[in-house]
C-alpha positions as a LaTeX table, in Angstrom:
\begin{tabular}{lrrr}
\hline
Residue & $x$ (\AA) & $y$ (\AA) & $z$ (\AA) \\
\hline
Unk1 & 2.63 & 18.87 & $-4.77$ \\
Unk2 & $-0.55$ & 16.81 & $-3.37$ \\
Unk3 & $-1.29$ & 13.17 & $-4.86$ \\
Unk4 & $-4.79$ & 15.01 & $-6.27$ \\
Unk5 & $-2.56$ & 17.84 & $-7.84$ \\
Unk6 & $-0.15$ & 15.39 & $-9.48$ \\
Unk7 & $-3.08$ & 13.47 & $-10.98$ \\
Unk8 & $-4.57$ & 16.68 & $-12.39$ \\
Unk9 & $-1.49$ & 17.90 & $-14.11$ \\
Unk10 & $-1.08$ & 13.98 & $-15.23$ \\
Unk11 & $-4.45$ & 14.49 & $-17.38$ \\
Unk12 & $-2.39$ & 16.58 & $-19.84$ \\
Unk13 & 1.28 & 17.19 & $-19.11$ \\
Unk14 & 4.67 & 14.90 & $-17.77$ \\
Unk15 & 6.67 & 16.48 & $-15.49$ \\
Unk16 & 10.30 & 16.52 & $-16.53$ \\
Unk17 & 11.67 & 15.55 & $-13.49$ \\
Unk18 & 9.63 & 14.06 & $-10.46$ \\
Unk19 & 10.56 & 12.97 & $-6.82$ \\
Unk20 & 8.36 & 10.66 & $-5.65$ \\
Unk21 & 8.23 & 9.43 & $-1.75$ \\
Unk22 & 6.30 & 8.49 & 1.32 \\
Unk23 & 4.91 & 5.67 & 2.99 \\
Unk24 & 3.72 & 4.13 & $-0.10$ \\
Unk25 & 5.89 & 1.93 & $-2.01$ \\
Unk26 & 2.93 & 0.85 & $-4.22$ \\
Unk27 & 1.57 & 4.46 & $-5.24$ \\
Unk28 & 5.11 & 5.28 & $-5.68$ \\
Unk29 & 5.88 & 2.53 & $-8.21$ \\
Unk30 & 2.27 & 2.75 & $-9.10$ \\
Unk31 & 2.88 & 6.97 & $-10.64$ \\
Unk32 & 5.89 & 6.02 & $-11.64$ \\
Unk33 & 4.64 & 3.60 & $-13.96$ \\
Unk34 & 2.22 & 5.58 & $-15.11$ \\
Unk35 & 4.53 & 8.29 & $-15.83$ \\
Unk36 & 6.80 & 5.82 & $-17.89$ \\
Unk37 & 3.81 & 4.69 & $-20.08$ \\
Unk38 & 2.85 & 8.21 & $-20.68$ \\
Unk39 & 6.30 & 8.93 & $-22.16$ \\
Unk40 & 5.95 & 5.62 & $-24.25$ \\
Unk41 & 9.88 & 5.31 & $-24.61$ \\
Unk42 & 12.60 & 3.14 & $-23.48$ \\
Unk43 & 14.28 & 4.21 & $-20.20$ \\
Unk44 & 17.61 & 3.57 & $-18.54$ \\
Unk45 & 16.64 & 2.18 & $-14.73$ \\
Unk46 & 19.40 & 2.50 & $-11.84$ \\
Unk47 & 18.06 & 1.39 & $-8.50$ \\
Unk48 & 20.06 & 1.50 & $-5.09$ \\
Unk49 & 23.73 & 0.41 & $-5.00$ \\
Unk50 & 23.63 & 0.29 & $-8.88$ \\
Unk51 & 23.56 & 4.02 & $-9.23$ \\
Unk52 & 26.64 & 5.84 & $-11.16$ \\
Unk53 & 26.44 & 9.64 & $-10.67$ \\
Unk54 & 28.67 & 10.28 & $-14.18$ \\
Unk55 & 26.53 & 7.54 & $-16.04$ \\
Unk56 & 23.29 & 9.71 & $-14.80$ \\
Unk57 & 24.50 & 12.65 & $-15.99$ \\
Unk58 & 26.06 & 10.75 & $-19.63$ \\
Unk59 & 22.04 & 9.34 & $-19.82$ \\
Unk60 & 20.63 & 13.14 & $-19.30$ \\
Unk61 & 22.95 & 15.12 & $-20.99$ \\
Unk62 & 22.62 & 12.99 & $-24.64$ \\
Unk63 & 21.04 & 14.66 & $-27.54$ \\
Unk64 & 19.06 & 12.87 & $-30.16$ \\
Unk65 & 19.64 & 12.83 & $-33.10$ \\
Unk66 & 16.02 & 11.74 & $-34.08$ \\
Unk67 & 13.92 & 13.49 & $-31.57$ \\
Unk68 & 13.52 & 11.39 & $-28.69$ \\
Unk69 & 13.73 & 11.38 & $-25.53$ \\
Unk70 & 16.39 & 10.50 & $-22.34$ \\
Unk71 & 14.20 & 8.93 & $-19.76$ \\
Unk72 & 16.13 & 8.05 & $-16.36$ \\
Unk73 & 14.44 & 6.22 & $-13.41$ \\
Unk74 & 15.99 & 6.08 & $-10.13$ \\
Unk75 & 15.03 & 4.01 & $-7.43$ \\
Unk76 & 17.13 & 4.60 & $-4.17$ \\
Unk77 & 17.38 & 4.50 & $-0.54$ \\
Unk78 & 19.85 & 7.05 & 0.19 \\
Unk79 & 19.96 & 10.61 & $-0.98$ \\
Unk80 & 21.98 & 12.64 & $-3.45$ \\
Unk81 & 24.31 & 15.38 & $-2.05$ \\
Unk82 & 23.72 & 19.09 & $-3.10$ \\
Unk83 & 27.04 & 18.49 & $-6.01$ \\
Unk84 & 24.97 & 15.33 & $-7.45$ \\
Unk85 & 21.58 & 17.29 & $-7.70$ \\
Unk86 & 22.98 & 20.22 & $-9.10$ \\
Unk87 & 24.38 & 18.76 & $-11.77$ \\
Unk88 & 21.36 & 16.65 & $-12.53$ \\
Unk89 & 19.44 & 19.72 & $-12.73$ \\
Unk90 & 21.31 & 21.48 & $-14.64$ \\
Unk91 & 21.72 & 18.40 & $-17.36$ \\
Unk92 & 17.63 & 18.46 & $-17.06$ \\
Unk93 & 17.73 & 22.36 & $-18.09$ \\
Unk94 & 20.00 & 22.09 & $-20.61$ \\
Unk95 & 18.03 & 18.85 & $-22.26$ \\
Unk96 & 14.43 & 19.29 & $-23.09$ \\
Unk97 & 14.72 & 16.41 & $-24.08$ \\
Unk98 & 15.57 & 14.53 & $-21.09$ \\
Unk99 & 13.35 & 13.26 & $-17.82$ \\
Unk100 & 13.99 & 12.18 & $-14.46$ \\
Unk101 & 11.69 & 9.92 & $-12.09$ \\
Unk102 & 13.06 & 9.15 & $-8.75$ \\
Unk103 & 11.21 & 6.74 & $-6.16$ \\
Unk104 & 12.73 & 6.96 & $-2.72$ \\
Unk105 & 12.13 & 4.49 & $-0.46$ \\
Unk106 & 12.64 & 4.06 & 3.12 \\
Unk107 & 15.28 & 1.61 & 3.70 \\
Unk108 & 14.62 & $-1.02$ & 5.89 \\
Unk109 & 17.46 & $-0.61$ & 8.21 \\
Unk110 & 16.45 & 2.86 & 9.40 \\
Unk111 & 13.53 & 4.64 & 11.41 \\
Unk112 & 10.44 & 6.51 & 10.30 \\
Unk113 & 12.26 & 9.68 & 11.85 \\
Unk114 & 15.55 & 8.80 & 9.90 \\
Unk115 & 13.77 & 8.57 & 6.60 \\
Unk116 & 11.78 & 11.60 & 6.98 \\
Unk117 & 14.61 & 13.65 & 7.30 \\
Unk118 & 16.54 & 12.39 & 4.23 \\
Unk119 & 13.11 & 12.56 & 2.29 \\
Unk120 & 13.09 & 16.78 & 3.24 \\
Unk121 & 16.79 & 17.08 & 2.03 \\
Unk122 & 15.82 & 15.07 & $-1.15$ \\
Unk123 & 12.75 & 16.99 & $-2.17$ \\
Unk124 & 14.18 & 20.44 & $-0.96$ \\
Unk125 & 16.00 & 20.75 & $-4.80$ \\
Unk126 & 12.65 & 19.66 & $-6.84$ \\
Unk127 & 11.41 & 22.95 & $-7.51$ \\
Unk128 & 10.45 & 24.96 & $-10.63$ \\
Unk129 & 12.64 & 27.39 & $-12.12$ \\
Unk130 & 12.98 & 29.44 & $-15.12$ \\
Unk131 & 14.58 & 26.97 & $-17.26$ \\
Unk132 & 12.73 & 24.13 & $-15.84$ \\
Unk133 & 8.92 & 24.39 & $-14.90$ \\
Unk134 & 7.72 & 20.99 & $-14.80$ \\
Unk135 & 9.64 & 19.42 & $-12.09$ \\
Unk136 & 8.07 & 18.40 & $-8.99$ \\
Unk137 & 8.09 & 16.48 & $-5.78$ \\
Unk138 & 5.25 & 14.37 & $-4.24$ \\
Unk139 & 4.64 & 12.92 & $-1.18$ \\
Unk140 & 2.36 & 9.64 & $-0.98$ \\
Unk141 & 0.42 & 8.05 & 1.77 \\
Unk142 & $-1.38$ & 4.91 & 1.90 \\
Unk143 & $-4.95$ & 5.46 & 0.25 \\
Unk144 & $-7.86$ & 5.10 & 1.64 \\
Unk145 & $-10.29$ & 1.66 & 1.19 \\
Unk146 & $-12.42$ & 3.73 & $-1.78$ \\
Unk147 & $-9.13$ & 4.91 & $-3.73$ \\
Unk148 & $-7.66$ & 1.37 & $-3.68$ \\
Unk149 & $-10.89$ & 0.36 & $-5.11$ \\
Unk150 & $-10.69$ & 2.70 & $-7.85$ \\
Unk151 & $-7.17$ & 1.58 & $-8.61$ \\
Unk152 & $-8.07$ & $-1.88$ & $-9.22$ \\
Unk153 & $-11.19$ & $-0.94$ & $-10.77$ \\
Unk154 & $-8.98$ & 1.15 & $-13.35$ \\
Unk155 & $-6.37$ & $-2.35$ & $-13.52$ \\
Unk156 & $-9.29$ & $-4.49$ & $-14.29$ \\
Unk157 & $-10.52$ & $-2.50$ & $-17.17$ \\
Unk158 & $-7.43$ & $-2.09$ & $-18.89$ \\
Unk159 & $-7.35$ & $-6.04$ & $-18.34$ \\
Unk160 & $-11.02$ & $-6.46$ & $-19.75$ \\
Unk161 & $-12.39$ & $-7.88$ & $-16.67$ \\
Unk162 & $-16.36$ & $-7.71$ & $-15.40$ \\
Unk163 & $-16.11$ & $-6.58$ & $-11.58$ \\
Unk164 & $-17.86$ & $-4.52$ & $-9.58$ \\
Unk165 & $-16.46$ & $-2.51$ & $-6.45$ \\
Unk166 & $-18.41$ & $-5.45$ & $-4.10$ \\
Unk167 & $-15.72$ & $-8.34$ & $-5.84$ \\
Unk168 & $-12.89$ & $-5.58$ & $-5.66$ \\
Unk169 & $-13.69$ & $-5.06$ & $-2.19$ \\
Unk170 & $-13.63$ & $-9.05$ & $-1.32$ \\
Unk171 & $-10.58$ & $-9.00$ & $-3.40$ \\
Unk172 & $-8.57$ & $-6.52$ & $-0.51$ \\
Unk173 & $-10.21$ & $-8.89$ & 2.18 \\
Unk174 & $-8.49$ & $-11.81$ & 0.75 \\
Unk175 & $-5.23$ & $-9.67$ & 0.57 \\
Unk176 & $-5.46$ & $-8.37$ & 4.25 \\
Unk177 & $-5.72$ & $-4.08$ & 2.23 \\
Unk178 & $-2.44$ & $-4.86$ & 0.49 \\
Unk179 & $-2.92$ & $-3.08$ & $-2.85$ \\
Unk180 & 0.37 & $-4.56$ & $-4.32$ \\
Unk181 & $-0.78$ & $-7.62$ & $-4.39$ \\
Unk182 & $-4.04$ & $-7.20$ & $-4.86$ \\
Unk183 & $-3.20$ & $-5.39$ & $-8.08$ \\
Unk184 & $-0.77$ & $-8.01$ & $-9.64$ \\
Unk185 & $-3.90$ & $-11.02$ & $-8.59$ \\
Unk186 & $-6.14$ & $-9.23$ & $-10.71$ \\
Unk187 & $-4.40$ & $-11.08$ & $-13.93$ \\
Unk188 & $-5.33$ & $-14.32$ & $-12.87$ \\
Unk189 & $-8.47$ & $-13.90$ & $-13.32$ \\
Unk190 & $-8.44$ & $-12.71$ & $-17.28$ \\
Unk191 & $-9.16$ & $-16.45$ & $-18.53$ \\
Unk192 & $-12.60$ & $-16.34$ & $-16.43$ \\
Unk193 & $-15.94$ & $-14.78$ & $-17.97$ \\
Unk194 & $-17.76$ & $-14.58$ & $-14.80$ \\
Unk195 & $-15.62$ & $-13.95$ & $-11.39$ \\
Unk196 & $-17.22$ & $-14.80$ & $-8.02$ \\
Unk197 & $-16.02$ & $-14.28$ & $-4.50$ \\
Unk198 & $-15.50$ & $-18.10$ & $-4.51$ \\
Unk199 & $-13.23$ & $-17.89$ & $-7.48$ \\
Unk200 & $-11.33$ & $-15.01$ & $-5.61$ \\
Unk201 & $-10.96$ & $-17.21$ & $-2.75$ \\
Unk202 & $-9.95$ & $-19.72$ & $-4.71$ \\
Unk203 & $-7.42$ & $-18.07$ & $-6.56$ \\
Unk204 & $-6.07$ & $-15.62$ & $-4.64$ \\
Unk205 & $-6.17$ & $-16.83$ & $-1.02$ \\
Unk206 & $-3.65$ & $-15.60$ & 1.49 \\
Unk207 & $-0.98$ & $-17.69$ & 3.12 \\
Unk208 & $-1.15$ & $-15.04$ & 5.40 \\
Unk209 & $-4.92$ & $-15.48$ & 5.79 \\
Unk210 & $-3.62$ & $-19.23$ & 7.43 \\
Unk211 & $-1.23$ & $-17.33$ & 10.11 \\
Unk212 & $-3.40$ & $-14.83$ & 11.02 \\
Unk213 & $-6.14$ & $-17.23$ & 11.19 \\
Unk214 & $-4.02$ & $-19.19$ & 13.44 \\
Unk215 & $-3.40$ & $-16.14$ & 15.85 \\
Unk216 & $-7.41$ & $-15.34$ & 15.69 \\
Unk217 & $-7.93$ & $-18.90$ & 16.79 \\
Unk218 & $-5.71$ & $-18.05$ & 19.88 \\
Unk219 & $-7.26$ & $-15.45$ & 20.84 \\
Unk220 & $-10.53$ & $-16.34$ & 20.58 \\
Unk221 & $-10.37$ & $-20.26$ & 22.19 \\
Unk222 & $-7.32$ & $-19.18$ & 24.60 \\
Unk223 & $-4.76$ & $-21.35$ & 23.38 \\
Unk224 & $-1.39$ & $-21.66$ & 25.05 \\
Unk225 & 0.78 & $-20.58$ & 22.52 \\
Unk226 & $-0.28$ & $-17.44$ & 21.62 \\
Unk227 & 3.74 & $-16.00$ & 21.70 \\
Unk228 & 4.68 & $-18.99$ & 19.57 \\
Unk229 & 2.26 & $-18.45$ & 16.69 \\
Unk230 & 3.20 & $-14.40$ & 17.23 \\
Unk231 & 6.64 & $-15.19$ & 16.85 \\
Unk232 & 6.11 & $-17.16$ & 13.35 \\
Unk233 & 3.70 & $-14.29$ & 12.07 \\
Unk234 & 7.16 & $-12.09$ & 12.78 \\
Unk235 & 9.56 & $-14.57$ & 11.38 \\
Unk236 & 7.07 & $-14.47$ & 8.27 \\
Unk237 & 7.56 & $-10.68$ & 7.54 \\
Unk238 & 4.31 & $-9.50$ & 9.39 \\
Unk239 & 5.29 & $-6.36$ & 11.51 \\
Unk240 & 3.69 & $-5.13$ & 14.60 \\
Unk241 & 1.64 & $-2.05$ & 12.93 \\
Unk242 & 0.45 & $-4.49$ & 10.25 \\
Unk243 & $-0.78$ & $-7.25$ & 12.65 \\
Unk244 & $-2.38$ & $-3.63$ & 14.92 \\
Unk245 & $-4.29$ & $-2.97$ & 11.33 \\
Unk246 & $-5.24$ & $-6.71$ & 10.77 \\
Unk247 & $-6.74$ & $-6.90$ & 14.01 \\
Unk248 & $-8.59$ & $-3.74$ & 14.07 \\
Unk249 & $-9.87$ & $-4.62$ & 10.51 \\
Unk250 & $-11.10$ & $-7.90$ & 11.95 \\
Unk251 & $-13.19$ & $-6.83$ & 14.91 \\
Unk252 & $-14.09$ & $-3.81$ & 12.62 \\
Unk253 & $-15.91$ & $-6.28$ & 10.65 \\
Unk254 & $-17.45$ & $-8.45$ & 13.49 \\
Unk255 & $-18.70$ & $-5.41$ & 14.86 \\
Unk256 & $-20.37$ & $-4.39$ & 12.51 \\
Unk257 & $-22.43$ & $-7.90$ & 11.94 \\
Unk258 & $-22.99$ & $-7.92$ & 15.49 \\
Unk259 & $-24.39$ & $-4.36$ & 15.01 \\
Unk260 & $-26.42$ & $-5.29$ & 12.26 \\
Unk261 & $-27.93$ & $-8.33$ & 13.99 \\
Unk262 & $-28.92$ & $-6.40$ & 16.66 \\
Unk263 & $-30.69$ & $-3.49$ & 14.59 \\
Unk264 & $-32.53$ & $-5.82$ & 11.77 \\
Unk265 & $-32.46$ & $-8.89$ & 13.81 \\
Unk266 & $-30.61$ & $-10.73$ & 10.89 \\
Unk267 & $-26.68$ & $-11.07$ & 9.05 \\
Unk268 & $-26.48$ & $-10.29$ & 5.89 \\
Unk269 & $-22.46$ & $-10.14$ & 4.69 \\
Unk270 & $-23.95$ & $-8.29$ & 1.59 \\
Unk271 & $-25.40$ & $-5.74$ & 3.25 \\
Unk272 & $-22.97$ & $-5.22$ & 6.13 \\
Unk273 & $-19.92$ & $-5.41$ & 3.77 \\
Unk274 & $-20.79$ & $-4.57$ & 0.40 \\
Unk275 & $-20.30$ & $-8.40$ & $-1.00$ \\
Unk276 & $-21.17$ & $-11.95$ & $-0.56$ \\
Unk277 & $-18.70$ & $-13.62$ & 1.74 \\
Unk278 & $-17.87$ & $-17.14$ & 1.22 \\
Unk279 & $-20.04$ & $-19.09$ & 3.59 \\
Unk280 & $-17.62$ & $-21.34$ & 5.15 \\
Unk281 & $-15.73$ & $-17.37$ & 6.42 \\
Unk282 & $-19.18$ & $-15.76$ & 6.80 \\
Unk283 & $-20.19$ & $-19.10$ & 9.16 \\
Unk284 & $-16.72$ & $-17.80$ & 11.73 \\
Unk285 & $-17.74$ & $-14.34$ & 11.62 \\
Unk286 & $-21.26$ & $-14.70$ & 12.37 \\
Unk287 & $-20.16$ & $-17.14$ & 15.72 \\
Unk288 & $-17.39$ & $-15.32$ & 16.58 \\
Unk289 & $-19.40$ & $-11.36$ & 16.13 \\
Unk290 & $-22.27$ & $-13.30$ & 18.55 \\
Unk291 & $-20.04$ & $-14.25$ & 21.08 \\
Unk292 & $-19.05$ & $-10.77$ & 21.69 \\
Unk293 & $-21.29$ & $-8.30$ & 23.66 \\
Unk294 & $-21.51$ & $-4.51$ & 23.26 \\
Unk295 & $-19.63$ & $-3.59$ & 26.64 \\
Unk296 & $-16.90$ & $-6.02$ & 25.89 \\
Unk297 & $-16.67$ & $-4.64$ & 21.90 \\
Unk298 & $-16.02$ & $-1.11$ & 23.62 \\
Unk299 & $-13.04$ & $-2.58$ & 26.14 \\
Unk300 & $-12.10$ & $-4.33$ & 22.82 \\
Unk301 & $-11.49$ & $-1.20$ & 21.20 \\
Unk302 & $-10.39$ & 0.81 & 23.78 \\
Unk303 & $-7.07$ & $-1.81$ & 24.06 \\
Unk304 & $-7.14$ & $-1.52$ & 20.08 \\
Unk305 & $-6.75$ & 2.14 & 20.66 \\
Unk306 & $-4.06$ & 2.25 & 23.72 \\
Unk307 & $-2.35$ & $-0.53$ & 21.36 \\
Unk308 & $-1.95$ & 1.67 & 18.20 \\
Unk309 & $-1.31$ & 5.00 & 20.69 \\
Unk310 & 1.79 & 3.17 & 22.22 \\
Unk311 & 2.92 & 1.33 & 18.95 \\
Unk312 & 3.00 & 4.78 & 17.78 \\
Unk313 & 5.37 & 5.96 & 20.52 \\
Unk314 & 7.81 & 2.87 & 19.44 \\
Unk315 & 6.79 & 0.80 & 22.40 \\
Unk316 & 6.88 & $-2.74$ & 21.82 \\
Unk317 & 3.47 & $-3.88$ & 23.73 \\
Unk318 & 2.02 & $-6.55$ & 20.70 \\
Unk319 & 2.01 & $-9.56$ & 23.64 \\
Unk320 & 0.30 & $-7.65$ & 26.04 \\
Unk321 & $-2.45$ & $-6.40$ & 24.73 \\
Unk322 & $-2.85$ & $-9.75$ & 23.07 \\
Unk323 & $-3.32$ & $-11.05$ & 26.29 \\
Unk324 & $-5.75$ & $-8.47$ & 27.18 \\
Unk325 & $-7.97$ & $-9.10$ & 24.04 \\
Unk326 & $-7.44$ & $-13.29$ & 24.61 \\
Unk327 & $-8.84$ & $-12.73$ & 28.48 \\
Unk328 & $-11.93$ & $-10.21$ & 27.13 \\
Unk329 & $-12.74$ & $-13.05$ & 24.88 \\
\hline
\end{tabular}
């Protein structure tokens, strides 16, 4: 089942048992939840180590006395054997009354390749059958810029907040596109009638926003120690594909200012962007998008491009192609 076909059937049904996975974690938690308020009932959580195959099956295969309902949510890393999921399925068939939501994750400790593979043997079982119909299995990628919009724009009603998609926008900026935390900021911002891209900044600023301004700075006035201020951006948690999306995103955005000054002969973020920036960003952006010309944008992106090709393949090759951008600028 497709993300689209899972909302669809969300509109007016529950599944009765779910698998949800992919390179997600927030739309994974983020259905999941949804799910969970739908069934508007208290549910027995086991995530990773924590899981007890007999006390799964004990949750499932209870009967109510008063009409409710057995809700179970998993949350693992490693996958059930073809034993374990037979029996679950066959407690879910025998129990109308029961559900099942598992989010599987990829574990830290193993590759792309690794997890993909237990993923296929974990969804392979999550199929309809006679005696149970509703039971699916969903793969999630990361969504696009306009569906994370829509997300929070959903959070902030259900919070009672007056945004538009320009401040929701600013709002993944800030965040560097991480929808996790973009989503749990909006509630700081329910004891303010009027929200402004300076109150965003204000409230929800980065520390990442310092490191990665820190690298930018290297780059840009050739600093010397470029490797150091890579190597605390690693020791921070910031991995090499998520530094190859913050950089992209960042000339992305000069780019396009530099492209806009050149068309209409002025910069206006609004415009360009679809908000306001603060002035004290907008005033880097605009110096730094100037200081660029068109044939070294295009060797700019055509490193970008080799960069995300060969991170792709697993080669580590972050330092030189930082070089490379440093020298172009």
């Amino acid at each position: 089942m497709t993300r689209a076909m899972l909302d669809k059937f969300l509109l007016s049904g529950v599944p009765r048992a779910i698998l949800l996975y992919g390179d997600s974690d927030f739309l994974i938690s983020y259905y999941s939840n949804m799910i969970l308020k739908k069934l508007n009932s208290e549910c027995r959580r086991m995530y990773f180590e924590e899981y007890d195959h007999q006390e799964v099956l004990n949750c499932l295969g209870v009967n109510s006395l008063f009409g409710g309902v057995n809700i179970l949510a998993l949350k693992l890393y490693a996958t059930l054997n073809k034993k374990q999921m037979q029996d679950i399925l066959y407690m879910l068939e025998h129990n109308a009354n029961s559900f099942l939501i598992v989010e599987f994750l990829k574990s830290p400790t193993i590759t792309d390749a690794e997890y993909a593979k237990r993923f296929k043997a974990m969804a392979a079982p999550f199929k309809p059958t006679a005696k149970l119909k509703d039971i699916f299995e969903v793969r999630l990628y990361p969504p696009f810029r306009d569906d994370m919009v829509k997300i929070l724009y959903n959070r902030a009603c259900e919070l009672g907040l007056k945004v538009d998609s320009s401040l929701l926008n600013f709002l993944l900026d800030v965040q560097h596109d991480d929808l996790a935390i973009a989503h749990n900021e909006l509630t700081k911002f329910i004891y303010y009638e009027t929200i402004t891209p300076q109150l965003i900044e204000e409230l929800s600023y980065s520390l990442g926003d310092v490191k990665l301004e820190s690298l930018l700075n290297c780059l840009f006035d050739k600093q010397w120690h470029l490797g150091l201020t890579l190597q605390v951006l690693h020791d921070e948690g910031m991995d090499n594909m998520e530094l190859l999306r913050e950089i992209t995103r960042y000339f992305y955005i000069l780019f396009k200012l530099y492209g806009h000054s050149k068309t209409h002969g002025n910069m206006d973020s609004k415009e360009v962007l679809g908000y306001k920036a603060p002035p004290q960003l907008f005033n880097v952006w605009q110096r730094r998008s100037l200081k660029i010309t068109t044939e070294k944008y295009l060797m700019l992106f055509d490193i970008i491009n080799t960069w995300r090709v060969q991170q792709l393949q697993g080669k580590d090759v972050v330092m030189q192609h930082l070089i490379a951008i440093q020298q172009i600028l």
